[in-house]
C-alpha positions as CSV (number, residue, x, y, z in Angstrom):
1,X,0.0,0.0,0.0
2,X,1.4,3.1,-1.0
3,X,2.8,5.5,1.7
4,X,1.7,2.9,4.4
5,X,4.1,3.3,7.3
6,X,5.6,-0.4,9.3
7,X,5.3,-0.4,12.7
8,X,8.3,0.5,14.5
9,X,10.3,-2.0,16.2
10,X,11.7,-0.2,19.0
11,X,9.9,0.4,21.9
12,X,8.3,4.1,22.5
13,X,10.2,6.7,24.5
14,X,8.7,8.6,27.6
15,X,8.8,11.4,25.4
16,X,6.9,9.5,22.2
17,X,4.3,8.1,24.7
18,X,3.6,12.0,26.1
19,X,3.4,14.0,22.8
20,X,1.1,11.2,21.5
21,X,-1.1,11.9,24.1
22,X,-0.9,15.7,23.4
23,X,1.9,16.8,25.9
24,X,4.1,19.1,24.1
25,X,8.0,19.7,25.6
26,X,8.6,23.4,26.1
27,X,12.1,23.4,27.8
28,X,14.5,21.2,30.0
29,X,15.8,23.4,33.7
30,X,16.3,22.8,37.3
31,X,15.4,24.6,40.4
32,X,13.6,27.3,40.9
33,X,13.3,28.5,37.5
34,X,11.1,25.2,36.3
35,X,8.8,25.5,39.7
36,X,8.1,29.0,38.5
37,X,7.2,28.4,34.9
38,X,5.3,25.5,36.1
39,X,3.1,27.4,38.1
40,X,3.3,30.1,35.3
41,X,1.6,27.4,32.2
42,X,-1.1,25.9,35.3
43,X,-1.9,29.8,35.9
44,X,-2.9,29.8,31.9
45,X,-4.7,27.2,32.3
46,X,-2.8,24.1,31.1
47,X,-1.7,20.9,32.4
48,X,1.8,20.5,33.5
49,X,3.9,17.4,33.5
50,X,7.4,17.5,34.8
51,X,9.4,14.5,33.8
52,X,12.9,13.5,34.4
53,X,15.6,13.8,31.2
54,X,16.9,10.8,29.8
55,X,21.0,10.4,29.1
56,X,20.4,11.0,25.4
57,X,18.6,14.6,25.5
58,X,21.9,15.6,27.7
59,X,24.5,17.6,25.8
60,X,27.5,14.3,24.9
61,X,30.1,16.1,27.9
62,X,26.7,15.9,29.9
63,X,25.5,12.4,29.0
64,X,27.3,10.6,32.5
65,X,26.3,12.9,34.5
66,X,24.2,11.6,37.3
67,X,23.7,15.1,38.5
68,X,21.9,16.4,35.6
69,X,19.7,13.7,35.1
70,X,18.7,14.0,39.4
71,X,18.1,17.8,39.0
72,X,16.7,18.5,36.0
73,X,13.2,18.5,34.3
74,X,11.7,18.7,31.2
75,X,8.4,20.5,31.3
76,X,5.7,19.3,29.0
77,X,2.0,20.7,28.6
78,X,-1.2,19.9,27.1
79,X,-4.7,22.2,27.3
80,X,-7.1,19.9,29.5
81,X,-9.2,17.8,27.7
């Protein structure tokens, strides 16, 4: 069947399970500055999901660090449903 697509054979990311259920990533921070936007995009009414970074959306001299991946989060909304 033309342009008919196979199913992939690798198992969906964290990141490919939220935006297919509408989630969009906005940014990745740490701290205060991703409590503030949080409240910020719930304060405009929209769902917020704070999830933690995988190793591969670190920069490569970031990738081992344990740190990074403990203190960060990637911020992801949808509008509710």
């Amino acid at each position: 069947m033309p342009g008919a697509r196979l199913p992939s054979t690798e198992p969906p990311t964290e990141a490919a399970a939220l935006a297919a259920a509408g989630w969009e990533r906005r940014f990745m921070a740490a701290g205060s500055r991703i409590e503030e936007s949080a409240a910020l995009y719930r304060a405009l009414g929209y769902e917020v999901w704070l999830a933690r970074p995988s190793a591969a959306e670190l920069r490569e001299e970031c990738g081992d660090c344990r740190m990074a991946l403990e203190l960060f989060r990637v911020l992801y909304t949808r509008r509710p449903t």
